[in-house]
Residue, then its C-alpha position, 0 to 999 in steps of 0.5 A: x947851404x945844404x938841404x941837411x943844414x936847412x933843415x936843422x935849422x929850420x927845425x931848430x928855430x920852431x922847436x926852441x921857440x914852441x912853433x913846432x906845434x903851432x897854435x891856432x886860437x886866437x888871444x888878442x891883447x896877449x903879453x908879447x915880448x915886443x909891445x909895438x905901438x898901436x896905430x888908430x885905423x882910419x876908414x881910408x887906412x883900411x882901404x889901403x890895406x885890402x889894396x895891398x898897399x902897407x902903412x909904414x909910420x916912424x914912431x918915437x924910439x929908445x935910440x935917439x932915431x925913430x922907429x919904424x913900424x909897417x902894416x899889411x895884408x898878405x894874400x896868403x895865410x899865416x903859416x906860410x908868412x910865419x915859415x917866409x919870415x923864419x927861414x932865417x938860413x936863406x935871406x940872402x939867397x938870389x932869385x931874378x924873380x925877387x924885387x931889386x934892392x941894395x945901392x946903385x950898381x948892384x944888380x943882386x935880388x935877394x930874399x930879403x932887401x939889402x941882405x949881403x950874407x945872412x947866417x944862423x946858428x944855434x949857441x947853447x940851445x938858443x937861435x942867433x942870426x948874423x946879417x951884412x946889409x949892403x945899403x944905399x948910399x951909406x956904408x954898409x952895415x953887420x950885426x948879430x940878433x938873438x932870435x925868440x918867436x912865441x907862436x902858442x896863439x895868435x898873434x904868433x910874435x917873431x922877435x929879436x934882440x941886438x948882441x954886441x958880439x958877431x955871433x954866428x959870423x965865423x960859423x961859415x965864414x964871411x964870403x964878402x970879405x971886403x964889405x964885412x970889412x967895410x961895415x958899421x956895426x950896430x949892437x942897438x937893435x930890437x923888434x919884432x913881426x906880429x902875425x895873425x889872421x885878418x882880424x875880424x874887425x879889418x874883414x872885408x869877406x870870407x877870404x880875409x879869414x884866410x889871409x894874414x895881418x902882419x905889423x913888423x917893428x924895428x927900433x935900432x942904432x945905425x951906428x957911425x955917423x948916420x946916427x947925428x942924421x936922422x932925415x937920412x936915417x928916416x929915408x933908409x927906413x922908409x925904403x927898407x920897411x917898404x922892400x921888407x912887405x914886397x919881398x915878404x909878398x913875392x916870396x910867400x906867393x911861391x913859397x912851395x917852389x922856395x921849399x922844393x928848390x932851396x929845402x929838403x922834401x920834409x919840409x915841404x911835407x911839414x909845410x903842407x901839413x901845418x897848412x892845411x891843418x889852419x885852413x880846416x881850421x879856419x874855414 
């Protein structure tokens, strides 16, 4: 993708959603779009979580499956998670540097875990996202989602909804002919990331105030068969949550080196800007 077309649509994303200005107070309990269900924290719970070690629960879902919900620190602050988890035009790029995921035998390491092709676009002023997953041990999977982000106050909200029609697919075209061919599509899928700084109730020191609390949600239809098969269903989402975190860290941990090589200068302009503006802040 060229540097231009980033651009766009990274601009394109913050500005249709209010993240062009973001908003640096925070509104615990506020009305979001996603309501993900709370987990009561043990001691141990948050433990885990300075440890760098994420909370993944299946919950009850609305398709038959479970849902899956994980919960994390990054080391790093919220506008830097916010623009990893946003950069919706690269999550199928390579980098030896990235963990490895997908099935046996495929050696690629994405930005994000099992991700064959992603595309975004823009179709009447609002944000789409065409994703191919290539999985473990099932057939692979494609499927469209309407992209909504809310990032007035903390906790920011990056959400989505499933669509029935590819949206976005033939805006370049699939280059994994065979694989789209092959895939299971899924029109059931909905959820969200919720991102925020350490709340103070989980702050162990002044550096919390810098590092970013996330919960990320999903509640989706598998599609075919994989939905009468709900012990590997669980399996796949366990894996996929758990690469999710990893990537979301590694990526994050050089995210000026991800701007410099995969960006045009103005966004890593606008980045540091963005950054040190929340740092003043919440220092």
């Amino acid at each position: 993708m060229s540097p231009a077309k980033a651009t766009l649509g990274l601009l394109l994303a913050l500005a249709a959603t209010g993240a062009a200005d973001l908003g640096f107070t925070s509104e615990p309990g506020r009305h979001l779009r996603v309501a993900i269900p709370a987990r009561n924290l043990t001691s141990g719970d948050i433990d885990d979580l300075h440890a760098g070690e994420p909370l993944l629960s299946l919950v009850p879902g609305t398709s038959g499956q479970r849902a899956g919900r994980i919960e994390f620190i990054l080391p790093f602050d919220p506008v830097t998670a916010l623009m990893v988890i946003t950069d919706h035009d690269h999550y199928d790029i390579t980098d030896p540097a990235y963990p490895r995921s997908g099935p046996p035998g495929d050696k690629r390491r994405t930005m994000m875990p099992y991700v064959a092709e992603a595309i975004a676009c823009t179709r009447g002023g609002e944000r789409y996202q065409y994703q191919l997953l290539h999985l473990p041990l099932v057939a692979p999977r494609k499927y469209a989602i309407h992209l909504q982000q809310d990032t007035r106050a903390f906790p920011w909200e990056a959400a989505w909804e499933g669509e029935r029609e590819l949206v976005c697919a033939d805006a370049e075209g699939p280059a994994h002919g065979e694989l789209f061919a092959a895939a299971v599509q899924i029109t059931k899928s909905r959820g969200a990331w919720h991102i925020q700084p350490v709340p103070p109730a989980l702050r162990r020191g002044p550096l919390d105030r810098v590092r970013t609390h996330v919960v990320y949600y999903v509640d989706a239809d598998p599609g075919g068969d994989l939905s009468r098969w709900t012990g590997i269903v669980d399996a796949a989402t366990r894996s996929a949550m758990r690469g999710l975190a990893d990537n979301v860290r590694v990526v994050g941990g050089t995210w000026e080196e991800h701007l410099r090589r995969h960006h045009p200068p103005a966004d890593l302009a606008r980045f540091r800007r963005l950054r040190a503006e929340y740092l003043t802040r919440a220092r």
